[in-house]
Each structure stands twice: as C-alpha cells, then as structure tokens.
C-alpha positions as YAML, in Angstrom:
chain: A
units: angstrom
residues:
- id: 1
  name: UNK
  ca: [-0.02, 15.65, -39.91]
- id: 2
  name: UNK
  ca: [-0.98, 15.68, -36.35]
- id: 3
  name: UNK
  ca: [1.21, 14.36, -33.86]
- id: 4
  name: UNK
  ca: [0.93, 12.40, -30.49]
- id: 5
  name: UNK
  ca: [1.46, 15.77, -28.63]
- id: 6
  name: UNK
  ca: [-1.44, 16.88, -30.54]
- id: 7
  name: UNK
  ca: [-4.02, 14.30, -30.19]
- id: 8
  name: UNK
  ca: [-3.29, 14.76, -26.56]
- id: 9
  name: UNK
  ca: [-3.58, 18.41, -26.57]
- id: 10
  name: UNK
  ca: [-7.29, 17.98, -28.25]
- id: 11
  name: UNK
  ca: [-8.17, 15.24, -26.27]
- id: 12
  name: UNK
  ca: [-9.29, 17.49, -23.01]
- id: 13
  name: UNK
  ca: [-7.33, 15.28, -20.87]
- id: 14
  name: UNK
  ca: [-3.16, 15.28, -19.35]
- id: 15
  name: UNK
  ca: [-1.09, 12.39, -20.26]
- id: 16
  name: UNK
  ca: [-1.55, 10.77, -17.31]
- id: 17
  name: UNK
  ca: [-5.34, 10.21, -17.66]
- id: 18
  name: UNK
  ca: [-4.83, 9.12, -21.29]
- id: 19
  name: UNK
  ca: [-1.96, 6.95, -20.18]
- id: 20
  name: UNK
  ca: [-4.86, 4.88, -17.73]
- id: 21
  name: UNK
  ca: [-7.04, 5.07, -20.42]
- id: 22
  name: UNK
  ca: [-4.35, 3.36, -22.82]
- id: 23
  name: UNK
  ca: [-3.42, 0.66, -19.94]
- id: 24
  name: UNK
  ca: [-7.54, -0.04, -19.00]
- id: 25
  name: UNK
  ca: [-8.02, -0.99, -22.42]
- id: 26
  name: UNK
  ca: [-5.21, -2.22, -24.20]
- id: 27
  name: UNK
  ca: [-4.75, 0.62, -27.02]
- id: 28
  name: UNK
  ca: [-1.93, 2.84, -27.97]
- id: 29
  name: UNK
  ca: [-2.13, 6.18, -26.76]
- id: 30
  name: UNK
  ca: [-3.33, 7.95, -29.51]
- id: 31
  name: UNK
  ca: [-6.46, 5.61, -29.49]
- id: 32
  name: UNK
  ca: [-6.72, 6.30, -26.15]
- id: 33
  name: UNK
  ca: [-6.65, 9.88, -26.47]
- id: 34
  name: UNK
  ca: [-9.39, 9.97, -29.23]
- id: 35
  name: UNK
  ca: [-11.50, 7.88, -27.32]
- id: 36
  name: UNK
  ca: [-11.06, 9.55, -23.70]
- id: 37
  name: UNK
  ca: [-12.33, 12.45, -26.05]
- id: 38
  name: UNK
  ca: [-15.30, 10.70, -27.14]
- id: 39
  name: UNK
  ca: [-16.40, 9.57, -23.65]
- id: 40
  name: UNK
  ca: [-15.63, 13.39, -22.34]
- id: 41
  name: UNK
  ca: [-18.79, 14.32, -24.67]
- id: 42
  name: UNK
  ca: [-20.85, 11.29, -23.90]
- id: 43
  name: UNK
  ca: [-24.06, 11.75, -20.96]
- id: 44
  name: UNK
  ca: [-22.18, 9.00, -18.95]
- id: 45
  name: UNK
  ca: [-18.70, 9.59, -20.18]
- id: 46
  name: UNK
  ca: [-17.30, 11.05, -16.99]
- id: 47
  name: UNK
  ca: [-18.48, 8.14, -14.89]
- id: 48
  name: UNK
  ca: [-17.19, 6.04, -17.74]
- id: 49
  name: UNK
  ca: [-13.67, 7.45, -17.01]
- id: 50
  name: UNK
  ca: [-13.70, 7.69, -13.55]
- id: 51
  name: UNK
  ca: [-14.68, 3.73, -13.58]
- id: 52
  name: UNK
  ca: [-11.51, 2.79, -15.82]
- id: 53
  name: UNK
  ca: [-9.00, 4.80, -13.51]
- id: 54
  name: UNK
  ca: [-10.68, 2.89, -10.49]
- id: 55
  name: UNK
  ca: [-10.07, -0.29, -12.03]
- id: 56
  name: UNK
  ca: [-6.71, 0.36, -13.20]
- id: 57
  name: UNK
  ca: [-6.44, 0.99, -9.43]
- id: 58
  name: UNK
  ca: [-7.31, -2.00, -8.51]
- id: 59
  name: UNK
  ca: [-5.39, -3.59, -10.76]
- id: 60
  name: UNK
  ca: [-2.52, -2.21, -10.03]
- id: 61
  name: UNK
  ca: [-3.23, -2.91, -6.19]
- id: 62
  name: UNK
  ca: [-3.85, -6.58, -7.11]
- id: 63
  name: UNK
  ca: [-0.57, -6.81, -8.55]
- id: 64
  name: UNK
  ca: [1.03, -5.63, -5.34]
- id: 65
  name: UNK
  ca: [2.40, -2.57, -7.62]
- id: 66
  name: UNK
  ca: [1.33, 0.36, -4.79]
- id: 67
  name: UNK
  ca: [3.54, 3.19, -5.99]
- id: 68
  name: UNK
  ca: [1.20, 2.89, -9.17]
- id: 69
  name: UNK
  ca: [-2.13, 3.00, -7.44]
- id: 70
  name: UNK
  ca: [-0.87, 6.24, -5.47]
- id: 71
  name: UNK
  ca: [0.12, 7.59, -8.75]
- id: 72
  name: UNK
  ca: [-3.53, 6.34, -10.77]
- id: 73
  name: UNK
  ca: [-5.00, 8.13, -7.08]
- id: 74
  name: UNK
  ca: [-3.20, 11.11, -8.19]
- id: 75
  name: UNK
  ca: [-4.40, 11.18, -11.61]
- id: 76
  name: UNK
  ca: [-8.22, 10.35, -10.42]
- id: 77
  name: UNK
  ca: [-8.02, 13.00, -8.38]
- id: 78
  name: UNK
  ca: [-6.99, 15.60, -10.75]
- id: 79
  name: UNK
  ca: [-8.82, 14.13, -13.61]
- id: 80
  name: UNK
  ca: [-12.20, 14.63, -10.82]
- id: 81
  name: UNK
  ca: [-11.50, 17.81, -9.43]
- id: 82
  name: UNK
  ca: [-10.94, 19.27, -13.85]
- id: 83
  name: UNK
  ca: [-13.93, 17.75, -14.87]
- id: 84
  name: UNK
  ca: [-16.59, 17.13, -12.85]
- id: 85
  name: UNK
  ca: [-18.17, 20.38, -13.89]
- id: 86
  name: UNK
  ca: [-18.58, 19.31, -17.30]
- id: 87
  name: UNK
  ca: [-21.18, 16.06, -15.87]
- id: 88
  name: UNK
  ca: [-22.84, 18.92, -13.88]
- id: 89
  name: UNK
  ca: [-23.66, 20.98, -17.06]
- id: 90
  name: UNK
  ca: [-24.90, 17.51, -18.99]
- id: 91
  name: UNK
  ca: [-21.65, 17.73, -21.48]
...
C-alpha cells in the first residue's frame, strides 16, 4: 500500500507545491499530488501550475494573510527554477 509520503515522492514535486496545489483546488493531498503529476507531463502543464500558485497568491494577499504569499513566493520560485527545463524540452 502506498502511502502519502509516497505519492509525494512520485509526484515530481516538494510538499509545498502539492500543498498549493491541494489549497487551489479544494482536494486532499494525495489528489493533489497525483494530479500535480499529471499536469507535470501535460504540453501546458507547467504554465498550468505556475497559474494555480499565482492565484493562491493572490488569494492569500486578498485575505490580508502576507506571511502566506511570501511563503507561496517561495514555493513558486523553487517550483520555477526545478522545472522550467522540463517545458523547455516539451515534457
């Protein structure tokens, strides 16, 4: 039986960025995970991901929370700068 710790561990992404993906849209974590996956793979998947962080952003800027929005600017950041080569190569 798989756990949590290894969805995540398959999923190509940190807890953080699966954590965004979980509060963007409303899923537990281990949806999230599977479907951060699925977007990884998908022509306009990193966009895709890079969009829900932003709005989770904004969100969380909306709400007046700011020590959230640094930390979702943290996780964009890192999420951008460990996969951006995979858009450039088309996977």
């Amino acid at each position: 039986m798989l756990t949590l710790e290894d969805c995540i561990a398959l999923s190509e992404l940190n807890e953080d960025e699966i954590a965004a993906i979980s509060e963007h849209e409303h899923v537990p974590e281990i949806v999230a995970a599977e479907y951060g996956n699925y977007l990884l793979h998908q022509p306009n998947g990193i966009p895709a991901l890079k969009r829900i962080i932003l709005e989770d952003i904004a969100d969380a800027e909306q709400r007046n929370d700011l020590k959230h929005a640094l930390h979702l600017r943290l996780v964009l950041r890192h999420f951008v700068r460990n996969h951006s080569d995979l858009q450039s190569t088309g996977m």
